[in-house]
MILOVO-247655 format. One line per field, with one value per residue (C-alpha): residue number from 0; x, y, z. Coordinates in steps of 0.5 Angstrom, whole numbers, plus 500, padded with zeros to 3 digits. Layout:
N
num c(NUM_...)
px c(X_...)
py c(Y_...)
pz c(Z_...)
This chain:
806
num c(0_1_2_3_4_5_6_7_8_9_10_11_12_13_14_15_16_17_18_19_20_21_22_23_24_25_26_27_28_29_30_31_32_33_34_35_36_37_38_39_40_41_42_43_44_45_46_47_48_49_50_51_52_53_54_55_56_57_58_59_60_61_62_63_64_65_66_67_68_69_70_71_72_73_74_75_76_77_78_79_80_81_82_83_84_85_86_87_88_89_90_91_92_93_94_95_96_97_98_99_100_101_102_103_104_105_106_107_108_109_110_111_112_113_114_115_116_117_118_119_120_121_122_123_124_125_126_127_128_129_130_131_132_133_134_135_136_137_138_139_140_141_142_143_144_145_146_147_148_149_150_151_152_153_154_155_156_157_158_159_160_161_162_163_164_165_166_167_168_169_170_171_172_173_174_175_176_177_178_179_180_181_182_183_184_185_186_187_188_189_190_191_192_193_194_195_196_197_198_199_200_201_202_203_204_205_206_207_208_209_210_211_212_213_214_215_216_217_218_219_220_221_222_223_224_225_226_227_228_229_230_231_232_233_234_235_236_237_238_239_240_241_242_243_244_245_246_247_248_249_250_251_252_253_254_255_256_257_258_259_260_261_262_263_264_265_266_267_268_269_270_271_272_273_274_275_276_277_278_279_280_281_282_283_284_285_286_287_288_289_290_291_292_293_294_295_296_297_298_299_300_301_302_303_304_305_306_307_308_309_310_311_312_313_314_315_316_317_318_319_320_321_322_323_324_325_326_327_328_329_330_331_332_333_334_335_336_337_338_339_340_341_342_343_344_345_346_347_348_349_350_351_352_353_354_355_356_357_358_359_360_361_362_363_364_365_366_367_368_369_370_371_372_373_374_375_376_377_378_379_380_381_382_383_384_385_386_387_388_389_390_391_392_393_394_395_396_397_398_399_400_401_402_403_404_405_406_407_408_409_410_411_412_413_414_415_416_417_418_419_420_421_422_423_424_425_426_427_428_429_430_431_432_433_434_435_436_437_438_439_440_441_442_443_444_445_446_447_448_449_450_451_452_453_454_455_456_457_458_459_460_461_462_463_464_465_466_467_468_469_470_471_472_473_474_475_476_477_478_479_480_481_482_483_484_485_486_487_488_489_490_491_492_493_494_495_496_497_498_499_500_501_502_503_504_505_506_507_508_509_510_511_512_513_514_515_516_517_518_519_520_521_522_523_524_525_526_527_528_529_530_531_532_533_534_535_536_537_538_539_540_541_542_543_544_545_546_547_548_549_550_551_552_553_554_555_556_557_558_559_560_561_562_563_564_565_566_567_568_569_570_571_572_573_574_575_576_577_578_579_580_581_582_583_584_585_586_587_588_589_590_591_592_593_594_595_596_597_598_599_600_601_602_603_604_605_606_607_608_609_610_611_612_613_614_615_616_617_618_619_620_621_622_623_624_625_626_627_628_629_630_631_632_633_634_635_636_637_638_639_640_641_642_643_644_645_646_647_648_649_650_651_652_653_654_655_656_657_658_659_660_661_662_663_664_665_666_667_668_669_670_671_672_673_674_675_676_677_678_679_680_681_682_683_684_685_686_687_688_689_690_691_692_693_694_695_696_697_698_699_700_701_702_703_704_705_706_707_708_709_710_711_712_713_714_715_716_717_718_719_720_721_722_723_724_725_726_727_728_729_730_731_732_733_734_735_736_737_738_739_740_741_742_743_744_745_746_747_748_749_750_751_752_753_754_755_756_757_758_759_760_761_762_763_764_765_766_767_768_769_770_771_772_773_774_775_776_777_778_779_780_781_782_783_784_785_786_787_788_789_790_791_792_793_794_795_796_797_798_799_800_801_802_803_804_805)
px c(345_349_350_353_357_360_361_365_369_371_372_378_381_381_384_389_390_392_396_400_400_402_408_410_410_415_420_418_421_426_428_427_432_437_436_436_443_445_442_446_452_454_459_462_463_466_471_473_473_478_483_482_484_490_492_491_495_502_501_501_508_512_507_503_500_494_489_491_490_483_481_483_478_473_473_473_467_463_465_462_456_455_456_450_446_449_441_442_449_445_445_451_455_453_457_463_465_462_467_472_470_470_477_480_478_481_487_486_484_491_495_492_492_501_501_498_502_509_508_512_511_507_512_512_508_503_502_503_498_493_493_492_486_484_485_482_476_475_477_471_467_468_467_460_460_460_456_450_450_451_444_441_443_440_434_434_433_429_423_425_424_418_414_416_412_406_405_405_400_395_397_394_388_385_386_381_377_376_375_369_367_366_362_357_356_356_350_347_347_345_339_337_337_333_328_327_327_321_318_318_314_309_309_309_302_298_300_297_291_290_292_286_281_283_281_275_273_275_271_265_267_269_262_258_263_262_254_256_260_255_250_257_258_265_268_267_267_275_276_274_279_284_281_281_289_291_288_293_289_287_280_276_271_266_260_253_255_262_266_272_272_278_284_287_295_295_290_296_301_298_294_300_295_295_289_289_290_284_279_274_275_270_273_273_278_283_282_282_281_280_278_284_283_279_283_276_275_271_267_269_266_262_259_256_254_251_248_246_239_241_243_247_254_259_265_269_274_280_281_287_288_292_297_299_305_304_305_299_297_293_287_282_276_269_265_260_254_254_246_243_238_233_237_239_246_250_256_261_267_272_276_282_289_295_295_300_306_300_297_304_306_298_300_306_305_298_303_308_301_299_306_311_318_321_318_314_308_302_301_297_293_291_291_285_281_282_280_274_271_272_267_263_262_262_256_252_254_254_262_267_274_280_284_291_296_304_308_317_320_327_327_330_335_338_336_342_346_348_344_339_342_341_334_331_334_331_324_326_327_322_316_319_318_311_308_310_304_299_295_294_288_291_293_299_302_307_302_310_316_315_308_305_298_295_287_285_279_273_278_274_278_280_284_285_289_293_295_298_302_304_307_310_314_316_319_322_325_329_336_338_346_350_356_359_354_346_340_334_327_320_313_307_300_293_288_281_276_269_263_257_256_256_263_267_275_277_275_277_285_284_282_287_293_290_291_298_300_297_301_307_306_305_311_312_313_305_299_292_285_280_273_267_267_275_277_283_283_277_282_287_282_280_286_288_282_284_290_288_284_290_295_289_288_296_295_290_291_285_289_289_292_288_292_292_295_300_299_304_302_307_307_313_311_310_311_306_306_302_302_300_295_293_287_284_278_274_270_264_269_268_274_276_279_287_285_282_287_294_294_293_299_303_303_303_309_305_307_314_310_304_311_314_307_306_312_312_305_306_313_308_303_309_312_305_304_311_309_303_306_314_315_311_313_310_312_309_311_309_310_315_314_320_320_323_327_330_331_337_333_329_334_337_329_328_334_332_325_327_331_326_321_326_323_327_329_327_320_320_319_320_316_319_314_318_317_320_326_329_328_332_336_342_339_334_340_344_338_337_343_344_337_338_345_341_336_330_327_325_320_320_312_308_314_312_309_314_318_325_323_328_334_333_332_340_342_337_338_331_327_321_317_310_307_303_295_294_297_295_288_286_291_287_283_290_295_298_298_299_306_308_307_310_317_317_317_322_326_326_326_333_336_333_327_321_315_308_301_297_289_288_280_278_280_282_286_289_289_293_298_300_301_305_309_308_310_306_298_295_287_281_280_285_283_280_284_281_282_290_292_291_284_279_273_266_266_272_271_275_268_265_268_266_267_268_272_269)
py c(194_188_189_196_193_187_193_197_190_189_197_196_189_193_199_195_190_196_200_192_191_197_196_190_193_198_193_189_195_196_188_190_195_191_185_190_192_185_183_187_187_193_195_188_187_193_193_186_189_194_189_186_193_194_186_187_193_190_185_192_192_185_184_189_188_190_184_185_192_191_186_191_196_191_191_198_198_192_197_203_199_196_204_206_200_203_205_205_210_217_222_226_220_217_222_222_215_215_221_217_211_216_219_212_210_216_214_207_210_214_208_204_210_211_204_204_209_209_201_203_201_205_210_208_215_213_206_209_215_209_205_211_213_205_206_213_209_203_208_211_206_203_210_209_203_205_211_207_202_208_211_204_203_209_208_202_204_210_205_201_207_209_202_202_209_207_200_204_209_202_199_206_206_200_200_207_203_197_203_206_199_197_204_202_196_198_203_197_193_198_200_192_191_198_195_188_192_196_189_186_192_191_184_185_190_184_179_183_185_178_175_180_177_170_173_175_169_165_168_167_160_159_162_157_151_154_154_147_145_148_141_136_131_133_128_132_139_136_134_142_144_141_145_152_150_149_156_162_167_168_165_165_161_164_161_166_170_172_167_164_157_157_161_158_158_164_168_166_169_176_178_174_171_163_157_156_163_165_160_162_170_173_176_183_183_181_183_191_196_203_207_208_215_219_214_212_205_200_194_188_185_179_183_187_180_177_183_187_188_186_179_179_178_184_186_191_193_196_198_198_192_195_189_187_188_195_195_197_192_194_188_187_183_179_176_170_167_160_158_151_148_152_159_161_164_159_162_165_165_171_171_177_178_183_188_193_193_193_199_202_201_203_210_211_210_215_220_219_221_227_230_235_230_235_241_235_240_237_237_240_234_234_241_242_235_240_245_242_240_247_250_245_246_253_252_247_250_257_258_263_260_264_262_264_264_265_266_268_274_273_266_264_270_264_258_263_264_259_253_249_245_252_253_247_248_255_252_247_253_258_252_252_259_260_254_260_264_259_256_248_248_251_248_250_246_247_248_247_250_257_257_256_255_256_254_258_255_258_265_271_277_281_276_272_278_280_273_274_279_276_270_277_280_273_271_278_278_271_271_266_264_259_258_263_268_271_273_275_273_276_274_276_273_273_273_270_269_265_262_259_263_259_260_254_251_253_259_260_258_262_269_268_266_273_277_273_277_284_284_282_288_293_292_286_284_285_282_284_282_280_283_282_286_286_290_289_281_281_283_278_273_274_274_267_264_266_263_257_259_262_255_251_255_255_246_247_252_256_263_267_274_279_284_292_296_302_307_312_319_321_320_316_310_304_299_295_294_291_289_283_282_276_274_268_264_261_254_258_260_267_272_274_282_282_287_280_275_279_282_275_272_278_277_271_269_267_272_268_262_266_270_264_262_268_269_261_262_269_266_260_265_269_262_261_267_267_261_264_270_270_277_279_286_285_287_284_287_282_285_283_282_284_277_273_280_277_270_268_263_267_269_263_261_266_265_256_259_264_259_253_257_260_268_273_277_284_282_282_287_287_292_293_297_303_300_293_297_302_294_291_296_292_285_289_293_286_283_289_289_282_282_289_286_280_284_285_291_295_299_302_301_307_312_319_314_315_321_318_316_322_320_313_314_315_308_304_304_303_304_307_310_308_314_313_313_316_322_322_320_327_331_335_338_339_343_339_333_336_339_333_330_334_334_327_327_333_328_323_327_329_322_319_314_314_315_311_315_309_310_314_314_319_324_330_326_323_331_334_328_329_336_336_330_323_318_313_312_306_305_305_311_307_300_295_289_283_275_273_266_261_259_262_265_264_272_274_281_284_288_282_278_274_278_271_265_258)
pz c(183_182_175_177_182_177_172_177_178_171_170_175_172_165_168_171_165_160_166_166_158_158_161_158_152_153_156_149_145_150_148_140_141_144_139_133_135_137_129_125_124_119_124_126_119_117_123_119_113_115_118_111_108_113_111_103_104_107_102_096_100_098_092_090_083_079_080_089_088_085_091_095_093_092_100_100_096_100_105_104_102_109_111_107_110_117_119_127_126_127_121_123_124_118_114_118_116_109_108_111_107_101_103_104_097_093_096_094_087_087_089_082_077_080_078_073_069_073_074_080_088_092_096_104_105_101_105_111_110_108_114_119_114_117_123_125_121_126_133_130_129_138_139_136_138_145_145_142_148_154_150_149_156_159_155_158_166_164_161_167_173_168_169_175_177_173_176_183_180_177_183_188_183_184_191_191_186_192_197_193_191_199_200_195_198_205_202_199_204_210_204_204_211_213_207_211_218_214_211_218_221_216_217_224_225_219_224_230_226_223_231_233_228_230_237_235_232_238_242_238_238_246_246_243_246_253_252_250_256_261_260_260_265_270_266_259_264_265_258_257_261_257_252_254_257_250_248_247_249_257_260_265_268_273_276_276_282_278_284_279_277_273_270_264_263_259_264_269_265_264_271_275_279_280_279_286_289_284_285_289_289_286_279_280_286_282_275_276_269_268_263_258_256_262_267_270_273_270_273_270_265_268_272_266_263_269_273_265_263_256_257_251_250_250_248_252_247_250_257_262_267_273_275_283_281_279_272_267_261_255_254_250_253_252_256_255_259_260_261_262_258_260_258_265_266_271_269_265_260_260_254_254_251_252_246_250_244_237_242_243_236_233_238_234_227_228_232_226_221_225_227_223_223_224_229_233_231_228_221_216_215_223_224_218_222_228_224_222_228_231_225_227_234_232_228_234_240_238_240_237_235_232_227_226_220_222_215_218_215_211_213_205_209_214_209_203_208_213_209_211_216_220_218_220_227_227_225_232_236_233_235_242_242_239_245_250_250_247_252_253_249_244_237_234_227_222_215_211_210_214_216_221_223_231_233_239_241_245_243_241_236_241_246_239_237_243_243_236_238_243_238_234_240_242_235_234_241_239_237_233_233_228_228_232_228_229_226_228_224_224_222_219_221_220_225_223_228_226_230_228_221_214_212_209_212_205_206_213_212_205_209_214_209_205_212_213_206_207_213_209_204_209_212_214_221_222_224_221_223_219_219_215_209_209_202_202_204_199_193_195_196_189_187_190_186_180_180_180_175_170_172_169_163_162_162_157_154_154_152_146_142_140_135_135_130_130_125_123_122_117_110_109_114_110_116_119_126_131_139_141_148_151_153_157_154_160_159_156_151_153_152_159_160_163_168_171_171_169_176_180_174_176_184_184_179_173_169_166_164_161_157_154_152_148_145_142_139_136_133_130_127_124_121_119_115_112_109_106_104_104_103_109_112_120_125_132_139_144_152_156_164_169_171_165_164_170_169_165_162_158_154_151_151_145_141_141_139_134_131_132_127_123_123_122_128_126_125_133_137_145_150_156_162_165_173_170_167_172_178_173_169_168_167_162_158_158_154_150_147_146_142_138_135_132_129_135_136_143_146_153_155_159_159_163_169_173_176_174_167_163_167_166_158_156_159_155_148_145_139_141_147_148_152_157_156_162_159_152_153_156_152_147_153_159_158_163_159_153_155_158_152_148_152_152_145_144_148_143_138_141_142_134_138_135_139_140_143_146_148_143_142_139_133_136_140_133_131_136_136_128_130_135_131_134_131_131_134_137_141_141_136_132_131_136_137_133_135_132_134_140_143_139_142_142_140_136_139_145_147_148_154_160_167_171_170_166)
C-alpha cells in the first residue's frame, strides 16, 4: 500500500513537471521567434542597400560613367541576393519584392545599354523613375516589416494566455490528485486501526483465558500454602496475610464453622464489604449467589466444603454474587479445607474473582456464532445443532416435532428492481413478521439468502400445518414499501414432521427442501406436507442426490459419447452422420443411462456445463480424426440445451473452440429440442443465423411433440426435422401416426428441410418411412450407439450400464 501511495505522489509530480516544461518550452519557441527576427538582417540590409542604390543614382547625375554604373548594379545585384536569403518574408511577399528588385534592375541594365550606345547621360525621367522604383521597394519593406511584429506579437500573447489556461488546469489537477491521495489514506488509516482494534480484542479474550488458567493455578497453590498456614504460629499466621494481601484475586479465610476471619483487599473491592464489618459474620449472610441460568439460589461454597460428605476441595465454576448495592457480578469461585495436622477441617479459604466483561464478551461472540448479521435470526449452523437435538429427543422420549422449510416467492423481483439495499430490509422486516404466529419455543432461523427454517417443537402434522399457513397468509398480507413504491412477496414451504423413527438430519432438511419446491412448481405460494411414501418428494429427492453425483462426475470427468448413425434411405445419400449422446461413467466404470441423471442436470441448471463439455470433446474427437484422415466426410450432431441457447456466452464459446481445434464448421451440426425453441425463439434464431452463415448446420429435435409445432417452423431456418419417436415408433400400425408422419414430411418437403425418423427398431418401421420419403432413419433398428470418445466404460456397449451411481 506504501509503494501504491509513493507512486500515486510521484505520478502527480510528473503530471505537473510535463504540464511545467511544457510551458516553457513554448516561451522558449516563442524567444526563438523573436531572436531570429532580430538576427537576420536581410531587411535592414536591404534598406542600406537601397539607400546605397538612391545615392549612386545622384552620383549618375553629376558623373555617370561606366565603372560607377557597373558598382551600382553590383549593389542591386547583393541586393536581390539578400531577397533570395529573405526566409522569414511569406511566400507571396517574397515575390512582390523579387519583381520589384527585378524591374529595378532592368531598368539599371537599360540606363547602361543607352550608355553604352549613346555615350550620352540618363535622361531625368530615367532617374526619377529609378528612384521611385527605390522608394516603393523600402516602403514595402517597413510595411513588412511592421506586419511581421504585429503577427510575432500576437503570437507572442496568445502562447502567453495559453500557458497561463494550461498552468490553472496542472494546477486544478494536482489538487484532485491531493484529494484522491488523502481518501486513501483516510481508508487506510481507518483500515489499520479497525485491524488494531480486532488485534487488541483478540489479545483481550487470550488474556482473559491466560488470567483464568492463572487463577486456576493460584487456587491449587493457595490450597496447599493454607494447608500449611493452618500448623503456623501467629507470627507466621500474620506474614500469611501479608501474602494473600498481595494476591490479585479475592480471598476469604473462615474458621470451621464458616464464621469470617479475613477478607483480602481484593475480596473488599469485589462484595463491597470492609475486613472489620465481615469478620465475625458468618460467609453466606454476605456473600449471596444464585444460579446463573435457572436464577435458583446457592448456598455459599464453604459451606458445601465444610458440611459435604465428599471432604474435598470444589470448584463452583460460574455463578451470580448479588451485591449490597443491588448490583449483580459474574465470579468464579473455589474453596479449600484448612486442616491440622491431624487432617481435620478447621477452616477454609475462598478464592473467587469478577469475570462479568470475559463473560459478557464470551456472550457475545457466541451470539455473533449463532445468529444471522443481518435478520438477528439464528443461523443455519445453530438452527441444524437445535435440529439435531430435536431428532434425538424424538428418538429417546418418543416426541413428535415439525419441521418447516420457507423459500420467498419473486424475491429476485425486489432485489432487480429496487436493488439489494431494498432486499435486505424486506428479509429484516419479513423475520418480524414470521415471529408473529410462532410460539416462544419455537426456532425460527434464516437458512441463507431467501430461506428460512422454523423448529416447532413437541408440534405434530396437523398443528404443524395450520402454523404454516398461518406464516403464508402473514407474508402474503405484508406490503412492502421503498421509495415511495410497494410489493408484495410470497413463500412457498414445506412442512415435515418427525418423531422417533430412524430418519437422519440430512434426510429431514432434504424432504422438507423437496416439499419447499413441489409448492413452487404447483404454483407457487403454496405449502405441501410430507407424508411417508410422498411420490413426488420421492422423485425430487432422487434428483437432489443425483445432482451431487453429476457436479462430481463433471470435475472428474467421468462423462462420455456414444455415437449413432443417421442413415439416408435415398440412393444418392453419401454423407455420413452421426448424433452424439452423453453418457455418465460411475466409479465402477459402468455406463450410467440419461434418463437417470439428464432430468436432475435439466432441473437443476447443469445442463449449460454438461453442453460445453461435450461440444470441446466432440470437437477434440473430430480434430483427432482429421489428422488420421484429412479428407474425412463427418458430420456430427451434438444436442443443444435451452439453457446455453439462452447464455450470450455460449455463443462466443463455440466459435473460441471451433477455431481453437482448427474443424471446419460444416462438420458440426446443432440439434434444437422443439419445447427449447418456441421458450427462446428469438435468442435460438439470432444463433442459428450466426452459425448457419459460418457453415453450421441445424436441426429442430422432437418436431410433432407440440400443438404449435407447424406455426413455429417459418421463423426458424433449419436443415432438417427430426421427427419425434413417439410418432414414428407406432406408425406402421397407427393410422394416427402414420398421417401425422406423413404431414410433417409433406411440410418439409414444401419449405426444402430434410427429414430424420428417430426410434426406428424394426424393419417395417424402415420400410414404411422409405415409402412415405423420409429422408434419413436413426435407432435401435438402425445401429446401436457405440462408446466414441471421453471416459471409456468398463463395457463399451449402450445396453449394458449401471442403474445406480459409483
Amino acid at each position: 500500500m506504501l509503494a501504491f501511495l509513493v507512486g500515486i505522489v510521484v505520478a502527480s509530480l510528473g503530471l505537473m513537471m510535463v504540464f511545467w516544461r511544457y510551458e516553457v518550452l513554448q516561451v522558449e519557441f516563442l524567444d526563438l521567434n523573436f531572436d531570429s527576427v532580430h538576427s537576420t538582417r536581410t531587411l535592414l540590409k536591404t534598406a542600406i542597400l537601397m539607400t546605397e542604390v538612391d545615392t549612386e543614382l545622384r552620383q549618375l547625375e553629376g558623373d555617370f560613367s561606366g565603372e560607377t554604373l557597373n558598382e551600382s548594379r553590383a549593389i542591386v545585384d547583393m541586393a536581390v541576393a539578400y531577397e533570395a536569403s529573405g526566409q522569414y518574408y511569406q511566400p507571396q511577399q517574397q515575390e512582390e519584392v523579387r519583381e520589384r528588385l527585378q524591374g529595378l534592375q532592368a531598368d539599371m541594365a537599360g540606363v547602361q545599354r543607352a550608355y553604352e550606345q549613346e555615350g550620352a547621360r540618363p535622361s531625368p525621367e530615367q532617374m526619377e523613375a529609378l528612384r521611385g522604383d527605390v522608394r516603393r521597394i523600402s516602403h514595402q519593406l517597413e510595411n513588412m516589416e511592421r506586419n511581421r511584429w504585429g503577427m510575432l506579437s500576437a503570437m507572442n500573447q496568445e502562447l502567453r494566455d495559453r500557458m497561463e489556461h494550461n498552468a490553472s488546469l496542472a494546477v486544478a489537477a494536482a489538487v484532485l490528485l491531493l484529494l484522491i491521495l488523502a481518501s486513501l489514506v483516510w481508508s487506510v488509516t481507518n483500515q489499520m486501526r479497525m485491524e488494531r482494534l480486532l488485534v487488541r480484542e483478540k489479545k483481550t479474550l487470550e488474556r482473559e483465558v491466560e488470567q483464568r488458567r492463572n487463577t486456576e493455578e493460584a487456587l491449587r497453590e493457595s490450597n496447599e500454602r493454607f494447608r500449611e498456614l493452618a500448623d503456623l504460629s501467629f507470627d507466621q499466621k500474620e506474614r500469611a496475610q501479608v501474602t494473600l494481601a498481595s494476591i490479585v484475586d479475592a480471598v476469604i479465610t473462615t474458621d470451621g464453622d464458616g464464621i469470617v476471619d479475613y477478607l483480602n483487599p481484593a475480596a473488599e473491592s469485589v462484595i463491597g464489604w470492609q475486613h472489620g464489618g465481615a469478620a465475625g459474620r458468618h460467609v453466606g449472610s454476605i456473600m449471596q449467589t444464585t444460579d446463573e441460568r435457572t436464577g435458583r439460589m446457592l448456598p455459599d461454597p464453604v459451606t458445601e466444603l465444610l458440611h459435604g460428605n465428599s471432604g474435598e476441595d470444589i470448584s463452583t465454576g460460574v455463578r451470580l454474587l448479588h451485591l449490597d448495592s443491588g448490583d449483580t457480578i459474574v465470579i468464579e469461585s473455589s474453596a479449600a479445607a484448612i486442616r491440622n495436622q491431624a487432617g481435620r477441617a478447621v477452616g477454609a479459604v475462598l478464592v473467587f474473582r469478577d469475570v462479568s466483561e470475559a463473560r459478557k464478551l464470551e456472550h457475545e461472540l457466541t451470539h455473533q456464532a449463532t445468529h444471522d448479521s443481518l435478520t438477528d435470526l439464528v443461523n443455519r449452523r445453530e438452527f441444524e445443532r437445535r435440529l439435531q437435538l430435536a431428532l434425538e429427543s424424538a428418538r429417546t422420549n418418543q416426541a413428535t416435532h415439525t419441521l418447516l422449510y420457507l423459500d420467498l416467492d419473486q424475491f429476485k423481483v425486489v432485489n432487480d428492481t429496487f436493488g439489494h439495499v431494498a432486499g435486505d430490509e424486506l428479509l429484516r422486516q419479513l423475520s418480524k413478521v414470521l415471529q408473529r404466529p410462532l410460539r416462544a419455543r419455537d426456532t425460527l432461523a434464516r437458512l441463507g439468502g431467501d430461506e428460512f427454517g422454523v423448529l416447532l417443537e413437541g408440534c405434530d402434522s396437523e398443528p404443524g400445518q395450520r402454523i404454516a399457513e398461518r406464516l403464508r397468509e402473514s407474508v402474503a398480507g405484508f406490503d412492502f414499501h421503498w421509495d415511495g413504491r410497494h410489493l408484495g412477496v410470497g413463500v412457498s414451504i414445506g412442512v415435515v414432521s418427525f418423531d422417533g423413527r430412524t430418519m437422519s438430519l440430512a434426510d429431514l432438511l432434504a424432504y422438507a427442501d423437496a416439499g419447499c419446491y413441489i409448492a413452487k412448481d404447483r404454483g407457487r405460494n403454496a405449502v405441501h406436507v410430507y407424508h411417508p411414501g410422498d411420490a413426488d418428494i420421492a422423485r425430487r429427492h432422487g434428483e437432489m442426490q443425483w445432482l451431487l453425483h453429476i457436479q462430481q462426475a463433471l470435475q472428474e470427468e467421468r462423462l462420455c459419447l456414444f455415437a449413432q448413425n443417421i442413415v439416408g434411405l435415398k440412393p444418392d445419400t453419401r454423407d455420413h452422420s452421426i448424433e452424439l449422446l452423453v453418457r455418465m461413467v460411475d466409479r465402477r466404470g459402468q455406463v450410467v443411462p440419461p434418463e437417470h441423471f439428464i432430468p436432475a442436470a435439466e432441473r437443476y441448471d447443469l445442463m449449460p456445463a454438461m453442453d460445453r463439455w461435450v461440444f470441446r470433446t466432440a470437437l477434440s474427437r473430430l480434430a483427432e480424426l482429421r489428422e488420421q484422415d484429412p479428407d474425412i466426410a463427418l458430420t456430427c450432431c451434438i444436442n443443444v440445451s435451452g439453457g446455453s441457447l439462452g447464455d450470450e456466452s455460449f455463443r462466443g464459446f463455440v466459435q473460441q473452440e471451433i477455431e481453437a481445434f482448427g474443424v471446419p464448421w460444416w462438420m458440426i451440426c446443432f440439434e434444437i429440442t422443439e419445447t427449447a425453441a418456441i421458450e427462446n425463439l428469438g435468442e435460438v434464431t439470432r444463433f442459428i443465423r450466426e452459425q448457419r452463415e459460418r457453415g453450421c448446420r441445424f436441426a429442430l429435435d422432437d418436431f410433432g411433440s407440440g400443438m404449435s409445432s407447424f406455426a413455429y417452423l417459418k421463423q426458424l431456418p433449419v436443415d432438417f426435422l427430426k421427427i419425434d419417436g413417439s410418432l414414428v415408433r407406432d406408425m406402421a400400425t397407427e393410422s394416427v401416426d402414420h398421417a401425422m408422419v406423413e404431414a410433417i414430411i409433406s411440410i418439409a418437403r414444401a419449405t426444402g428441410i430434410r427429414t430424420i425418423a428417430e426410434f426406428v427398431e424394426d424393419d417395417a418401421t424402415r420400410a414404411c418411412l422409405q415409402r412415405i420419403g423420409v429422408d434419413y432413419v436413426q435407432g435401435f433398428g438402425v445401429h446401436e450407439p457405440e462408446y466414441w470418445a471421453g471416459r471409456e466404460p468398463v463395457v463399451p456397449r449402450f445396453a449394458i450400464g449401471g442403474g445406480e451411481p459409483g
